[in-house]
ChimeraX commands (.cxc) that place a marker at each C-alpha (Angstrom):
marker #1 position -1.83,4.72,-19.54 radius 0.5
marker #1 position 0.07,1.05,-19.82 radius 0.5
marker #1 position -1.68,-2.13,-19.82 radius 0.5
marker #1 position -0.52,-2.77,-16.35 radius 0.5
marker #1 position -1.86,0.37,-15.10 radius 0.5
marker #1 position -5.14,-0.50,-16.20 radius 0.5
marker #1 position -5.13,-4.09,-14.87 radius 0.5
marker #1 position -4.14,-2.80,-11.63 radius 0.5
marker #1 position -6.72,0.40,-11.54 radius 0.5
marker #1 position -9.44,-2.58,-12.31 radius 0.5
marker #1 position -8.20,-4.99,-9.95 radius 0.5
marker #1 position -8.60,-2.09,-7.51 radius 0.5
marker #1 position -12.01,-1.64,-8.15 radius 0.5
marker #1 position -12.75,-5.25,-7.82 radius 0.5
marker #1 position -11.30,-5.70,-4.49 radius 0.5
marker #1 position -12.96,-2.38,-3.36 radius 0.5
marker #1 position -16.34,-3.71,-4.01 radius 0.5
marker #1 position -15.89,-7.42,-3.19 radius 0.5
marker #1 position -13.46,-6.51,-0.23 radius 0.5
marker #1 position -11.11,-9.26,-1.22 radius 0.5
marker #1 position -8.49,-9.81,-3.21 radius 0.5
marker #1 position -8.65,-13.77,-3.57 radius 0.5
marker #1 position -8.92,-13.63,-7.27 radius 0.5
marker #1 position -6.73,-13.66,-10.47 radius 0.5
marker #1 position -7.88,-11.02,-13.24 radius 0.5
marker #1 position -6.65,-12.08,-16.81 radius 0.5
marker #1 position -8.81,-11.55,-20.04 radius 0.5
marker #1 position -10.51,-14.45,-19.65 radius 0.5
marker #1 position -11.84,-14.22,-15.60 radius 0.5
marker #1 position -15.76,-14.42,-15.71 radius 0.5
marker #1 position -17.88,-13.92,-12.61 radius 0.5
marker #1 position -17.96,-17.62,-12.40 radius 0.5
marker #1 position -14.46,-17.53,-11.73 radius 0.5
marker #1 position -14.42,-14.86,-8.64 radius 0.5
marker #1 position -15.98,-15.52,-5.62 radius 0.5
marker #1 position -18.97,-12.50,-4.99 radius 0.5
marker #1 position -19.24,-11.74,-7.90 radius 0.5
marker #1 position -22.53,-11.88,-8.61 radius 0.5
marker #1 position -25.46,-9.88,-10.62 radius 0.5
marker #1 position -25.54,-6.90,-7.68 radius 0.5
marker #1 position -22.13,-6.76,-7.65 radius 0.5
marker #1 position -20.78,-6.58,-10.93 radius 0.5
marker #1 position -23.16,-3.35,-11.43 radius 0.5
marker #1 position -20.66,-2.11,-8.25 radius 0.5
marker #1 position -17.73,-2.68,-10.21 radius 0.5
marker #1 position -19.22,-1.37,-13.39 radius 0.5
marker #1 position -19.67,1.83,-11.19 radius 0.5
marker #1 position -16.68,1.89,-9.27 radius 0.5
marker #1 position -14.67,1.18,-12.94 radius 0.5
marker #1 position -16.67,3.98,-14.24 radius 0.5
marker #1 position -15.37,6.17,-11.38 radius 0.5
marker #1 position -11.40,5.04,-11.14 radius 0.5
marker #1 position -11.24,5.79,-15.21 radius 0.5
marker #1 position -13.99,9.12,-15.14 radius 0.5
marker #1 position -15.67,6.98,-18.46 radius 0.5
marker #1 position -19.33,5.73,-18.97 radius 0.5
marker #1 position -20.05,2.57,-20.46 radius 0.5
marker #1 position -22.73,2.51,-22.94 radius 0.5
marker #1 position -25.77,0.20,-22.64 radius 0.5
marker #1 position -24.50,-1.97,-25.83 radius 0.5
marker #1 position -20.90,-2.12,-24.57 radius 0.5
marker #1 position -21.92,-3.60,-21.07 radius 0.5
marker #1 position -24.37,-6.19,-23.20 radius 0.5
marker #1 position -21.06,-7.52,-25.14 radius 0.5
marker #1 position -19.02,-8.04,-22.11 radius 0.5
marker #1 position -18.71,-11.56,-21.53 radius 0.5
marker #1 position -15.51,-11.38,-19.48 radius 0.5
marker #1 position -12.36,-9.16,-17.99 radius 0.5
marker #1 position -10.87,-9.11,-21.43 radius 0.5
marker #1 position -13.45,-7.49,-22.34 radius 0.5
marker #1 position -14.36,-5.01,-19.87 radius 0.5
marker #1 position -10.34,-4.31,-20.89 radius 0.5
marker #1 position -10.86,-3.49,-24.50 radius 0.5
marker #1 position -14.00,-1.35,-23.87 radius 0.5
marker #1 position -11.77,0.92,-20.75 radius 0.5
marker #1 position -9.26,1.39,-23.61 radius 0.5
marker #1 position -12.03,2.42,-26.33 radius 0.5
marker #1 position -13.38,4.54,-24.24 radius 0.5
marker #1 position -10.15,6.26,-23.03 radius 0.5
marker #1 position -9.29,6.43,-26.62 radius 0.5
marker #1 position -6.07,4.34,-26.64 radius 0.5
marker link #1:1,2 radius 0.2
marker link #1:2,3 radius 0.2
marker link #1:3,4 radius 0.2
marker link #1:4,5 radius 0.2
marker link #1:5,6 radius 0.2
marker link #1:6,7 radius 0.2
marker link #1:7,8 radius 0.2
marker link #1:8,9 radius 0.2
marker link #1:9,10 radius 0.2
marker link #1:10,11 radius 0.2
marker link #1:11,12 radius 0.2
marker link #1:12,13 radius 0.2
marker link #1:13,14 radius 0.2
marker link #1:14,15 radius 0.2
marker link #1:15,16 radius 0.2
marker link #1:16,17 radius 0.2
marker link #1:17,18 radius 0.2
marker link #1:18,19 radius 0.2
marker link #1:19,20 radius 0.2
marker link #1:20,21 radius 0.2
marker link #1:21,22 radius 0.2
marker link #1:22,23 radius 0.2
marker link #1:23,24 radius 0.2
marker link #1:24,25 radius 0.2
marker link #1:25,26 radius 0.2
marker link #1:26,27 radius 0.2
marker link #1:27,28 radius 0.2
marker link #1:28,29 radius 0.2
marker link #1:29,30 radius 0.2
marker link #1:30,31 radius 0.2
marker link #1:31,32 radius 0.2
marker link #1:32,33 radius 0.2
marker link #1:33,34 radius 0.2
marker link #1:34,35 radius 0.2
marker link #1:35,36 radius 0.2
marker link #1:36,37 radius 0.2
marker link #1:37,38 radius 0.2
marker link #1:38,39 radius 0.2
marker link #1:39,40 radius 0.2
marker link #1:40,41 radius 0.2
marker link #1:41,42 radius 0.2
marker link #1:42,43 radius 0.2
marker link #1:43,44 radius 0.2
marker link #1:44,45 radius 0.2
marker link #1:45,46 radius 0.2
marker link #1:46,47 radius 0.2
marker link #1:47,48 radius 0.2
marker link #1:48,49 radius 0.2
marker link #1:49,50 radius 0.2
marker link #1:50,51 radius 0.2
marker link #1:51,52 radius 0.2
marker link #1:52,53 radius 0.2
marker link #1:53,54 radius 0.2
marker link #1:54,55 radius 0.2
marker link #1:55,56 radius 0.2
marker link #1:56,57 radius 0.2
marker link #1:57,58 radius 0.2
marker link #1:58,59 radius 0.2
marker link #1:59,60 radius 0.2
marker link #1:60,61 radius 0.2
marker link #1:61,62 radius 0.2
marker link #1:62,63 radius 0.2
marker link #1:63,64 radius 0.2
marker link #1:64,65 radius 0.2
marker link #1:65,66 radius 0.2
marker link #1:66,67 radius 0.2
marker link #1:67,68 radius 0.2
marker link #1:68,69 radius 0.2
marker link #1:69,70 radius 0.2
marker link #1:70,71 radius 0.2
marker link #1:71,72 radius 0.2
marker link #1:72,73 radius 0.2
marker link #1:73,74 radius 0.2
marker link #1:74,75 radius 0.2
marker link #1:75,76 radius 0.2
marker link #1:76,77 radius 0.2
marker link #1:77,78 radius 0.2
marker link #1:78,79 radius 0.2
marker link #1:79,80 radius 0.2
marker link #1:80,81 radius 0.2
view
């Protein structure tokens, strides 16, 4: 799976739970940056990435995500690429 696969699997899942697609995703997007995305929803998008990829993030992994970069790097750990 490419980079831009990825990117646009996520992007997906964002505009599936916040049912718009207003928003730019690059590594360095935090929920300040999206508007929606708030505490209830970014446990949606955790989900619904969780889903879209058939991964589960581990408790310490979702602790250390401080923005889309890194929710990036931990899809790719966990799909082992």
């Amino acid at each position: 799976m490419t980079q831009e696969e990825i990117v646009s699997k996520v992007k997906e899942a964002f505009v599936a739970v916040l049912e718009h697609d207003k928003f730019e995703l690059t590594d360095e997007t935090t929920a300040n940056d999206v508007d929606g995305w708030e505490s209830v929803t970014h446990m949606m998008i955790i989900t619904e990435v969780e889903k879209t990829f058939g991964i589960k993030f581990k408790l310490m992994d979702l602790m250390n995500m401080n923005n889309v970069g890194d929710l990036m790097k931990t899809i790719k750990s966990e799909l082992g690429i």
